[in-house]
BAFIKOL-356268 format. One record per residue (C-alpha): residue in one letter; x, y, z; residue number from 1. Coordinates in steps of 0.001 Angstrom, whole numbers, plus 500000, padded with zeros to 6 digits. Layout:
! BAFIKOL-356268
  rest       x       y       z   nr
     A       X       Y       Z  NUM
...
***
This chain:
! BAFIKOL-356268
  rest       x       y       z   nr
     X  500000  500000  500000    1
     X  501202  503643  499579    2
     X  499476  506656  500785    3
     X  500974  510040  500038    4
     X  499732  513237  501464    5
     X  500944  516709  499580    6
     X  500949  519968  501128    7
     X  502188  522388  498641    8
     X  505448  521313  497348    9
     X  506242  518828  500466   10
     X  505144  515025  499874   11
     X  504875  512739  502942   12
     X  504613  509356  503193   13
     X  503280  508894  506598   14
     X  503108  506507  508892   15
     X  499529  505059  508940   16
     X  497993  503742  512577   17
     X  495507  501415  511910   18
     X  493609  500377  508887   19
     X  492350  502350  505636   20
     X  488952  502820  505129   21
     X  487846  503734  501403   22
     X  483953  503664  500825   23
     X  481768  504704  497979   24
     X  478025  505241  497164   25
     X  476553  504586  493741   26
     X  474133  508128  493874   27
     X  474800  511482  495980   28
     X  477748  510820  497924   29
     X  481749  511463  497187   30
     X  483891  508867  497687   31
     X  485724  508814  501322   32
     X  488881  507681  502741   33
     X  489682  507642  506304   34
     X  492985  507105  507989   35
     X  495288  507953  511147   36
     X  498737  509546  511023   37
     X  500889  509405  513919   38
     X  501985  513659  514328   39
     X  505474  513082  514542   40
     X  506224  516716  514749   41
     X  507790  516470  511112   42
     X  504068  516218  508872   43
     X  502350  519357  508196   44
     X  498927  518429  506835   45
     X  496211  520609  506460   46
     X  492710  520997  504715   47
     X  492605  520962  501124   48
     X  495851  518888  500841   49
     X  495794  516161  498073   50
     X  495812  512592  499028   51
     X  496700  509771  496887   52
     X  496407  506038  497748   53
     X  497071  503160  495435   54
     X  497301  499279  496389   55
     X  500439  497704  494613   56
     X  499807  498895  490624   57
     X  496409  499718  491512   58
     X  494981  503530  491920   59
     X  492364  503611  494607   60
     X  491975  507039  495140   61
     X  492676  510354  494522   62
     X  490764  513227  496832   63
     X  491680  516315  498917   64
     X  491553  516787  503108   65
     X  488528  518185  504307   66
     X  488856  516622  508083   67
     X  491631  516556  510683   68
     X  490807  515009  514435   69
     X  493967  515707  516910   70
     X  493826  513971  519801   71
     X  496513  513775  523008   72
     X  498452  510755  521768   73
     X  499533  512881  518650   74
     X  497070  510661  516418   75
     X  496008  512409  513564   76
     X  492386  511586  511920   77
     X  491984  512533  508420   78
     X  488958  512160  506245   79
     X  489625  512717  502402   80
     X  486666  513049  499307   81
     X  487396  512669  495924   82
     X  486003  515154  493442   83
     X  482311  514616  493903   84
     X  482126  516090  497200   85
     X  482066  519545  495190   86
     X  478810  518187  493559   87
     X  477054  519352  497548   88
     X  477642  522832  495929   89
     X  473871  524707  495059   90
     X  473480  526426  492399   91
     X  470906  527433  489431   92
     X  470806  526297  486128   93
     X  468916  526535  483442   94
     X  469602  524359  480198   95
     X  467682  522976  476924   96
     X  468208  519988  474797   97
     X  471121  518462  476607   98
     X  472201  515086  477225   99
     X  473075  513826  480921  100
     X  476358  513452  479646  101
     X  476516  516804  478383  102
     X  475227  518560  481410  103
     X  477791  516889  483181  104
     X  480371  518160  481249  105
     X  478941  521667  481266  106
     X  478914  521775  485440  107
     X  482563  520175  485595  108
     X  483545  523179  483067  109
     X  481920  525754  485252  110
     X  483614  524144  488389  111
     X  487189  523644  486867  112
     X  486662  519582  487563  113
     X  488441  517010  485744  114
     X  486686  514623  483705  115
     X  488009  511054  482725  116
     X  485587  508525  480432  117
     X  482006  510289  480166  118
     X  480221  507704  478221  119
     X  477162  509464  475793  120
     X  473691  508796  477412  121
     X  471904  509371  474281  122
     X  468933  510845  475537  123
     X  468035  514492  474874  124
     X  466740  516168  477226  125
     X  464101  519056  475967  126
     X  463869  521199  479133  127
     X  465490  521511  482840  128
     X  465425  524179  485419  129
     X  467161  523395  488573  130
     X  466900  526280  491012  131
     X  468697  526093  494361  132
     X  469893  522624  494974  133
     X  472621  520641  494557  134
     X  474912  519030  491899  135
     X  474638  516005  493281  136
     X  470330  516517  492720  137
     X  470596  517785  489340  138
     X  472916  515102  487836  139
     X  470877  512412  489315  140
     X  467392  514070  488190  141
     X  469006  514447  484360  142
     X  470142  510840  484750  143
     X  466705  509639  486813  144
     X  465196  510929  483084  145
     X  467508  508809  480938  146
     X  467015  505720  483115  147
     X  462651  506231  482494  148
     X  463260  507285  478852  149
     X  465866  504620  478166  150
     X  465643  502193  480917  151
     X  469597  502263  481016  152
     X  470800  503236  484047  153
     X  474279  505042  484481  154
     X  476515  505793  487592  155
     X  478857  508794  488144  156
     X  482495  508614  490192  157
     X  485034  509578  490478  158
     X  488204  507293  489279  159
     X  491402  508451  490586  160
     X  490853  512140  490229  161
     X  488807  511964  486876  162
     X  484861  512033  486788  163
     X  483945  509409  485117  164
     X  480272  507745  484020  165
     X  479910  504611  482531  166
     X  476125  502695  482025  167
     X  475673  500183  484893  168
     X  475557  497348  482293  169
     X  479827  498304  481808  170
     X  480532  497846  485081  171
     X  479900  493907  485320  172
     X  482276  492149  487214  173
     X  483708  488335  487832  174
     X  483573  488132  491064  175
     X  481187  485559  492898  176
     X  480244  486274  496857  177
     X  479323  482612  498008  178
     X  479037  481073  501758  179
     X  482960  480724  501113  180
     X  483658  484355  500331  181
     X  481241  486368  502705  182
     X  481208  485626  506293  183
     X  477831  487193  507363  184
     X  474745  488175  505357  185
     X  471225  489875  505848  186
     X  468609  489615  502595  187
     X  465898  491626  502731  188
     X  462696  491965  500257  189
     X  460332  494765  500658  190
     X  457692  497042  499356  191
     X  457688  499646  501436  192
     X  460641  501627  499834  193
     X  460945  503077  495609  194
     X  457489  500129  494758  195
     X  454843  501868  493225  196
     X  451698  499782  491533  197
     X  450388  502997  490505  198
     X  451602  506052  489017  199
     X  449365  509257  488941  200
     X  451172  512000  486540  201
     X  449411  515631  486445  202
     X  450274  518968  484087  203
     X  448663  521973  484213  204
     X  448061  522923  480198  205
     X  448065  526879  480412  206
     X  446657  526291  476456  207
     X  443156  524276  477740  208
     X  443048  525555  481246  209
     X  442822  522135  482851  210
     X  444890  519552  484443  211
     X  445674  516517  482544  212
     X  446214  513502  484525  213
     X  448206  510314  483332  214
     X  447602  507433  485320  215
     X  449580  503656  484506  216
     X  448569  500836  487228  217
     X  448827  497181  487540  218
     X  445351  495880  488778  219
     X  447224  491988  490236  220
     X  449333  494467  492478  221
     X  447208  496526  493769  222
     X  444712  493808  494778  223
     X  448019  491877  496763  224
     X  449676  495118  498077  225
     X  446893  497939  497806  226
     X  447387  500783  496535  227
     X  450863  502034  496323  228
     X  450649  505155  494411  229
     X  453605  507392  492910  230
     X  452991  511205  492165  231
     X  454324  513902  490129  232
     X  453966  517394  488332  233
     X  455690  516945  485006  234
     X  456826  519624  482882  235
     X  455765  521351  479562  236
     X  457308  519009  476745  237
     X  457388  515537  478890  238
     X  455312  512730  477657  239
     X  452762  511919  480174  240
     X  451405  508432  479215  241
     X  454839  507336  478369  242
     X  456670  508348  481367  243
     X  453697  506805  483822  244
     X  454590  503484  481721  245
     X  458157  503346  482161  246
     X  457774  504425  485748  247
     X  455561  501964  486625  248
     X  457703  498954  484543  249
     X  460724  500681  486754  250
     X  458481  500002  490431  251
     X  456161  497873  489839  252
     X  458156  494910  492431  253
     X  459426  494374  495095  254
     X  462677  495548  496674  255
     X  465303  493195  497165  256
     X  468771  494156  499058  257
     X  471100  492223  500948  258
     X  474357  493488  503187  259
     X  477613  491403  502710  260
     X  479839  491808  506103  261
     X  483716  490896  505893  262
     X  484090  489306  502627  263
     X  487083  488810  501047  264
     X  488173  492666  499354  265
     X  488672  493027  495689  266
     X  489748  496670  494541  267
     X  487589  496368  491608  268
     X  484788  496144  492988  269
     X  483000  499914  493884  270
     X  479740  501466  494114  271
     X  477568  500773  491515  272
     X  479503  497781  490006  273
     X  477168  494321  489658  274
     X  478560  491072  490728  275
     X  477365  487672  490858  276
     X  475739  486443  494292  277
     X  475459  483102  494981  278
     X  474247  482458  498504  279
     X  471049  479375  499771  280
     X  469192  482089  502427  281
     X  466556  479419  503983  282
     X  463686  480398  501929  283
     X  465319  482687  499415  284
     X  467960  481175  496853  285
     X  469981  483732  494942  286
     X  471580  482963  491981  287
     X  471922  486537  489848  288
     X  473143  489337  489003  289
     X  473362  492256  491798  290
     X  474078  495879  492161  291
     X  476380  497260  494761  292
     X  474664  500617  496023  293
     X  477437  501036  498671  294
     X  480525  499515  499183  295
     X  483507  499821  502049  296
     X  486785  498124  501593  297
     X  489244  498262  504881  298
     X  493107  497330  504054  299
     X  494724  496775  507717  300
     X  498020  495765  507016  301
     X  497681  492590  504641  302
     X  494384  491744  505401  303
     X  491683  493010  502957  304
     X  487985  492889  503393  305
     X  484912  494499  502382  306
     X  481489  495740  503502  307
     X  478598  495859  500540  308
     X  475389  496708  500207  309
     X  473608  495290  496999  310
     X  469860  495664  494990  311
     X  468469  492758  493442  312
     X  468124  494525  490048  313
     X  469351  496989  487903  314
     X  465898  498937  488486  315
     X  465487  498459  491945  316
     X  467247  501985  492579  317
***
Protein backbone atom coordinates (compact mmCIF):
# COMPACT_ATOMS: atom_id res chain seq x y z
CA UNK A 1 0.00 0.00 0.00
CA UNK A 2 1.20 3.64 -0.42
CA UNK A 3 -0.52 6.66 0.78
CA UNK A 4 0.97 10.04 0.04
CA UNK A 5 -0.27 13.24 1.46
CA UNK A 6 0.94 16.71 -0.42
CA UNK A 7 0.95 19.97 1.13
CA UNK A 8 2.19 22.39 -1.36
CA UNK A 9 5.45 21.31 -2.65
CA UNK A 10 6.24 18.83 0.47
CA UNK A 11 5.14 15.03 -0.13
CA UNK A 12 4.88 12.74 2.94
CA UNK A 13 4.61 9.36 3.19
CA UNK A 14 3.28 8.89 6.60
CA UNK A 15 3.11 6.51 8.89
CA UNK A 16 -0.47 5.06 8.94
CA UNK A 17 -2.01 3.74 12.58
CA UNK A 18 -4.49 1.42 11.91
CA UNK A 19 -6.39 0.38 8.89
CA UNK A 20 -7.65 2.35 5.64
CA UNK A 21 -11.05 2.82 5.13
CA UNK A 22 -12.15 3.73 1.40
CA UNK A 23 -16.05 3.66 0.82
CA UNK A 24 -18.23 4.70 -2.02
CA UNK A 25 -21.97 5.24 -2.84
CA UNK A 26 -23.45 4.59 -6.26
CA UNK A 27 -25.87 8.13 -6.13
CA UNK A 28 -25.20 11.48 -4.02
CA UNK A 29 -22.25 10.82 -2.08
CA UNK A 30 -18.25 11.46 -2.81
CA UNK A 31 -16.11 8.87 -2.31
CA UNK A 32 -14.28 8.81 1.32
CA UNK A 33 -11.12 7.68 2.74
CA UNK A 34 -10.32 7.64 6.30
CA UNK A 35 -7.02 7.11 7.99
CA UNK A 36 -4.71 7.95 11.15
CA UNK A 37 -1.26 9.55 11.02
CA UNK A 38 0.89 9.41 13.92
CA UNK A 39 1.98 13.66 14.33
CA UNK A 40 5.47 13.08 14.54
CA UNK A 41 6.22 16.72 14.75
CA UNK A 42 7.79 16.47 11.11
CA UNK A 43 4.07 16.22 8.87
CA UNK A 44 2.35 19.36 8.20
CA UNK A 45 -1.07 18.43 6.83
CA UNK A 46 -3.79 20.61 6.46
CA UNK A 47 -7.29 21.00 4.72
CA UNK A 48 -7.39 20.96 1.12
CA UNK A 49 -4.15 18.89 0.84
CA UNK A 50 -4.21 16.16 -1.93
CA UNK A 51 -4.19 12.59 -0.97
CA UNK A 52 -3.30 9.77 -3.11
CA UNK A 53 -3.59 6.04 -2.25
CA UNK A 54 -2.93 3.16 -4.56
CA UNK A 55 -2.70 -0.72 -3.61
CA UNK A 56 0.44 -2.30 -5.39
CA UNK A 57 -0.19 -1.11 -9.38
CA UNK A 58 -3.59 -0.28 -8.49
CA UNK A 59 -5.02 3.53 -8.08
CA UNK A 60 -7.64 3.61 -5.39
CA UNK A 61 -8.03 7.04 -4.86
CA UNK A 62 -7.32 10.35 -5.48
CA UNK A 63 -9.24 13.23 -3.17
CA UNK A 64 -8.32 16.31 -1.08
CA UNK A 65 -8.45 16.79 3.11
CA UNK A 66 -11.47 18.18 4.31
CA UNK A 67 -11.14 16.62 8.08
CA UNK A 68 -8.37 16.56 10.68
CA UNK A 69 -9.19 15.01 14.43
CA UNK A 70 -6.03 15.71 16.91
CA UNK A 71 -6.17 13.97 19.80
CA UNK A 72 -3.49 13.77 23.01
CA UNK A 73 -1.55 10.75 21.77
CA UNK A 74 -0.47 12.88 18.65
CA UNK A 75 -2.93 10.66 16.42
CA UNK A 76 -3.99 12.41 13.56
CA UNK A 77 -7.61 11.59 11.92
CA UNK A 78 -8.02 12.53 8.42
CA UNK A 79 -11.04 12.16 6.24
CA UNK A 80 -10.37 12.72 2.40
CA UNK A 81 -13.33 13.05 -0.69
CA UNK A 82 -12.60 12.67 -4.08
CA UNK A 83 -14.00 15.15 -6.56
CA UNK A 84 -17.69 14.62 -6.10
CA UNK A 85 -17.87 16.09 -2.80
CA UNK A 86 -17.93 19.54 -4.81
CA UNK A 87 -21.19 18.19 -6.44
CA UNK A 88 -22.95 19.35 -2.45
CA UNK A 89 -22.36 22.83 -4.07
CA UNK A 90 -26.13 24.71 -4.94
CA UNK A 91 -26.52 26.43 -7.60
CA UNK A 92 -29.09 27.43 -10.57
CA UNK A 93 -29.19 26.30 -13.87
CA UNK A 94 -31.08 26.54 -16.56
CA UNK A 95 -30.40 24.36 -19.80
CA UNK A 96 -32.32 22.98 -23.08
CA UNK A 97 -31.79 19.99 -25.20
CA UNK A 98 -28.88 18.46 -23.39
CA UNK A 99 -27.80 15.09 -22.78
CA UNK A 100 -26.93 13.83 -19.08
CA UNK A 101 -23.64 13.45 -20.35
CA UNK A 102 -23.48 16.80 -21.62
CA UNK A 103 -24.77 18.56 -18.59
CA UNK A 104 -22.21 16.89 -16.82
CA UNK A 105 -19.63 18.16 -18.75
CA UNK A 106 -21.06 21.67 -18.73
CA UNK A 107 -21.09 21.77 -14.56
CA UNK A 108 -17.44 20.18 -14.40
CA UNK A 109 -16.45 23.18 -16.93
CA UNK A 110 -18.08 25.75 -14.75
CA UNK A 111 -16.39 24.14 -11.61
CA UNK A 112 -12.81 23.64 -13.13
CA UNK A 113 -13.34 19.58 -12.44
CA UNK A 114 -11.56 17.01 -14.26
CA UNK A 115 -13.31 14.62 -16.29
CA UNK A 116 -11.99 11.05 -17.28
CA UNK A 117 -14.41 8.52 -19.57
CA UNK A 118 -17.99 10.29 -19.83
CA UNK A 119 -19.78 7.70 -21.78
CA UNK A 120 -22.84 9.46 -24.21
CA UNK A 121 -26.31 8.80 -22.59
CA UNK A 122 -28.10 9.37 -25.72
CA UNK A 123 -31.07 10.85 -24.46
CA UNK A 124 -31.96 14.49 -25.13
CA UNK A 125 -33.26 16.17 -22.77
CA UNK A 126 -35.90 19.06 -24.03
CA UNK A 127 -36.13 21.20 -20.87
CA UNK A 128 -34.51 21.51 -17.16
CA UNK A 129 -34.57 24.18 -14.58
CA UNK A 130 -32.84 23.39 -11.43
CA UNK A 131 -33.10 26.28 -8.99
CA UNK A 132 -31.30 26.09 -5.64
CA UNK A 133 -30.11 22.62 -5.03
CA UNK A 134 -27.38 20.64 -5.44
CA UNK A 135 -25.09 19.03 -8.10
CA UNK A 136 -25.36 16.00 -6.72
CA UNK A 137 -29.67 16.52 -7.28
CA UNK A 138 -29.40 17.79 -10.66
CA UNK A 139 -27.08 15.10 -12.16
CA UNK A 140 -29.12 12.41 -10.68
CA UNK A 141 -32.61 14.07 -11.81
CA UNK A 142 -30.99 14.45 -15.64
CA UNK A 143 -29.86 10.84 -15.25
CA UNK A 144 -33.29 9.64 -13.19
CA UNK A 145 -34.80 10.93 -16.92
CA UNK A 146 -32.49 8.81 -19.06
CA UNK A 147 -32.99 5.72 -16.89
CA UNK A 148 -37.35 6.23 -17.51
CA UNK A 149 -36.74 7.29 -21.15
CA UNK A 150 -34.13 4.62 -21.83
CA UNK A 151 -34.36 2.19 -19.08
CA UNK A 152 -30.40 2.26 -18.98
CA UNK A 153 -29.20 3.24 -15.95
CA UNK A 154 -25.72 5.04 -15.52
CA UNK A 155 -23.48 5.79 -12.41
CA UNK A 156 -21.14 8.79 -11.86
CA UNK A 157 -17.51 8.61 -9.81
CA UNK A 158 -14.97 9.58 -9.52
CA UNK A 159 -11.80 7.29 -10.72
CA UNK A 160 -8.60 8.45 -9.41
CA UNK A 161 -9.15 12.14 -9.77
CA UNK A 162 -11.19 11.96 -13.12
CA UNK A 163 -15.14 12.03 -13.21
CA UNK A 164 -16.05 9.41 -14.88
CA UNK A 165 -19.73 7.74 -15.98
CA UNK A 166 -20.09 4.61 -17.47
CA UNK A 167 -23.87 2.69 -17.98
CA UNK A 168 -24.33 0.18 -15.11
CA UNK A 169 -24.44 -2.65 -17.71
CA UNK A 170 -20.17 -1.70 -18.19
CA UNK A 171 -19.47 -2.15 -14.92
CA UNK A 172 -20.10 -6.09 -14.68
CA UNK A 173 -17.72 -7.85 -12.79
CA UNK A 174 -16.29 -11.67 -12.17
CA UNK A 175 -16.43 -11.87 -8.94
CA UNK A 176 -18.81 -14.44 -7.10
CA UNK A 177 -19.76 -13.73 -3.14
CA UNK A 178 -20.68 -17.39 -1.99
CA UNK A 179 -20.96 -18.93 1.76
CA UNK A 180 -17.04 -19.28 1.11
CA UNK A 181 -16.34 -15.64 0.33
CA UNK A 182 -18.76 -13.63 2.70
CA UNK A 183 -18.79 -14.37 6.29
CA UNK A 184 -22.17 -12.81 7.36
CA UNK A 185 -25.25 -11.82 5.36
CA UNK A 186 -28.77 -10.13 5.85
CA UNK A 187 -31.39 -10.38 2.59
CA UNK A 188 -34.10 -8.37 2.73
CA UNK A 189 -37.30 -8.03 0.26
CA UNK A 190 -39.67 -5.24 0.66
CA UNK A 191 -42.31 -2.96 -0.64
CA UNK A 192 -42.31 -0.35 1.44
CA UNK A 193 -39.36 1.63 -0.17
CA UNK A 194 -39.06 3.08 -4.39
CA UNK A 195 -42.51 0.13 -5.24
CA UNK A 196 -45.16 1.87 -6.77
CA UNK A 197 -48.30 -0.22 -8.47
CA UNK A 198 -49.61 3.00 -9.50
CA UNK A 199 -48.40 6.05 -10.98
CA UNK A 200 -50.64 9.26 -11.06
CA UNK A 201 -48.83 12.00 -13.46
CA UNK A 202 -50.59 15.63 -13.56
CA UNK A 203 -49.73 18.97 -15.91
CA UNK A 204 -51.34 21.97 -15.79
CA UNK A 205 -51.94 22.92 -19.80
CA UNK A 206 -51.93 26.88 -19.59
CA UNK A 207 -53.34 26.29 -23.54
CA UNK A 208 -56.84 24.28 -22.26
CA UNK A 209 -56.95 25.55 -18.75
CA UNK A 210 -57.18 22.13 -17.15
CA UNK A 211 -55.11 19.55 -15.56
CA UNK A 212 -54.33 16.52 -17.46
CA UNK A 213 -53.79 13.50 -15.48
CA UNK A 214 -51.79 10.31 -16.67
CA UNK A 215 -52.40 7.43 -14.68
CA UNK A 216 -50.42 3.66 -15.49
CA UNK A 217 -51.43 0.84 -12.77
CA UNK A 218 -51.17 -2.82 -12.46
CA UNK A 219 -54.65 -4.12 -11.22
CA UNK A 220 -52.78 -8.01 -9.76
CA UNK A 221 -50.67 -5.53 -7.52
CA UNK A 222 -52.79 -3.47 -6.23
CA UNK A 223 -55.29 -6.19 -5.22
CA UNK A 224 -51.98 -8.12 -3.24
CA UNK A 225 -50.32 -4.88 -1.92
CA UNK A 226 -53.11 -2.06 -2.19
CA UNK A 227 -52.61 0.78 -3.46
CA UNK A 228 -49.14 2.03 -3.68
CA UNK A 229 -49.35 5.16 -5.59
CA UNK A 230 -46.40 7.39 -7.09
CA UNK A 231 -47.01 11.21 -7.83
CA UNK A 232 -45.68 13.90 -9.87
CA UNK A 233 -46.03 17.39 -11.67
CA UNK A 234 -44.31 16.95 -14.99
CA UNK A 235 -43.17 19.62 -17.12
CA UNK A 236 -44.23 21.35 -20.44
CA UNK A 237 -42.69 19.01 -23.25
CA UNK A 238 -42.61 15.54 -21.11
CA UNK A 239 -44.69 12.73 -22.34
CA UNK A 240 -47.24 11.92 -19.83
CA UNK A 241 -48.59 8.43 -20.78
CA UNK A 242 -45.16 7.34 -21.63
CA UNK A 243 -43.33 8.35 -18.63
CA UNK A 244 -46.30 6.81 -16.18
CA UNK A 245 -45.41 3.48 -18.28
CA UNK A 246 -41.84 3.35 -17.84
CA UNK A 247 -42.23 4.43 -14.25
CA UNK A 248 -44.44 1.96 -13.38
CA UNK A 249 -42.30 -1.05 -15.46
CA UNK A 250 -39.28 0.68 -13.25
CA UNK A 251 -41.52 0.00 -9.57
CA UNK A 252 -43.84 -2.13 -10.16
CA UNK A 253 -41.84 -5.09 -7.57
CA UNK A 254 -40.57 -5.63 -4.91
CA UNK A 255 -37.32 -4.45 -3.33
CA UNK A 256 -34.70 -6.80 -2.83
CA UNK A 257 -31.23 -5.84 -0.94
CA UNK A 258 -28.90 -7.78 0.95
CA UNK A 259 -25.64 -6.51 3.19
CA UNK A 260 -22.39 -8.60 2.71
CA UNK A 261 -20.16 -8.19 6.10
CA UNK A 262 -16.28 -9.10 5.89
CA UNK A 263 -15.91 -10.69 2.63
CA UNK A 264 -12.92 -11.19 1.05
CA UNK A 265 -11.83 -7.33 -0.65
CA UNK A 266 -11.33 -6.97 -4.31
CA UNK A 267 -10.25 -3.33 -5.46
CA UNK A 268 -12.41 -3.63 -8.39
CA UNK A 269 -15.21 -3.86 -7.01
CA UNK A 270 -17.00 -0.09 -6.12
CA UNK A 271 -20.26 1.47 -5.89
CA UNK A 272 -22.43 0.77 -8.49
CA UNK A 273 -20.50 -2.22 -9.99
CA UNK A 274 -22.83 -5.68 -10.34
CA UNK A 275 -21.44 -8.93 -9.27
CA UNK A 276 -22.63 -12.33 -9.14
CA UNK A 277 -24.26 -13.56 -5.71
CA UNK A 278 -24.54 -16.90 -5.02
CA UNK A 279 -25.75 -17.54 -1.50
CA UNK A 280 -28.95 -20.63 -0.23
CA UNK A 281 -30.81 -17.91 2.43
CA UNK A 282 -33.44 -20.58 3.98
CA UNK A 283 -36.31 -19.60 1.93
CA UNK A 284 -34.68 -17.31 -0.58
CA UNK A 285 -32.04 -18.83 -3.15
CA UNK A 286 -30.02 -16.27 -5.06
CA UNK A 287 -28.42 -17.04 -8.02
CA UNK A 288 -28.08 -13.46 -10.15
CA UNK A 289 -26.86 -10.66 -11.00
CA UNK A 290 -26.64 -7.74 -8.20
CA UNK A 291 -25.92 -4.12 -7.84
CA UNK A 292 -23.62 -2.74 -5.24
CA UNK A 293 -25.34 0.62 -3.98
CA UNK A 294 -22.56 1.04 -1.33
CA UNK A 295 -19.48 -0.48 -0.82
CA UNK A 296 -16.49 -0.18 2.05
CA UNK A 297 -13.21 -1.88 1.59
CA UNK A 298 -10.76 -1.74 4.88
CA UNK A 299 -6.89 -2.67 4.05
CA UNK A 300 -5.28 -3.22 7.72
CA UNK A 301 -1.98 -4.23 7.02
CA UNK A 302 -2.32 -7.41 4.64
CA UNK A 303 -5.62 -8.26 5.40
CA UNK A 304 -8.32 -6.99 2.96
CA UNK A 305 -12.01 -7.11 3.39
CA UNK A 306 -15.09 -5.50 2.38
CA UNK A 307 -18.51 -4.26 3.50
CA UNK A 308 -21.40 -4.14 0.54
CA UNK A 309 -24.61 -3.29 0.21
CA UNK A 310 -26.39 -4.71 -3.00
CA UNK A 311 -30.14 -4.34 -5.01
CA UNK A 312 -31.53 -7.24 -6.56
CA UNK A 313 -31.88 -5.48 -9.95
CA UNK A 314 -30.65 -3.01 -12.10
CA UNK A 315 -34.10 -1.06 -11.51
CA UNK A 316 -34.51 -1.54 -8.06
CA UNK A 317 -32.75 1.98 -7.42
Amino acid sequence: MELIIQNEDIIYLPLVEDSIIWKTERKGYAGQLDFKVLDDGNIKIEEGNAVRFKVGDNQIFYGFIFILKHDKENIISVTAYDQLRYFKNKDTYVYTNKTASEFIRMIADDFELRCGEIEDTGFKIQSRVEENTTLFDMVQNALDITLENKKEMYVLYDEFGKLTLKNISSMTLDILIDEETAENCDYTSSIDSNTYNKIKLTFDNDKTGKRDIYISQDGDNINRWGILQYFETIKEGENGKAKADALLSLYNQKTKSLSISNAFGDVRVRAGSMIVVKLDLGDVKLNNFMVVEKCKHEFKNDEHFMDLNLRGGIFNA
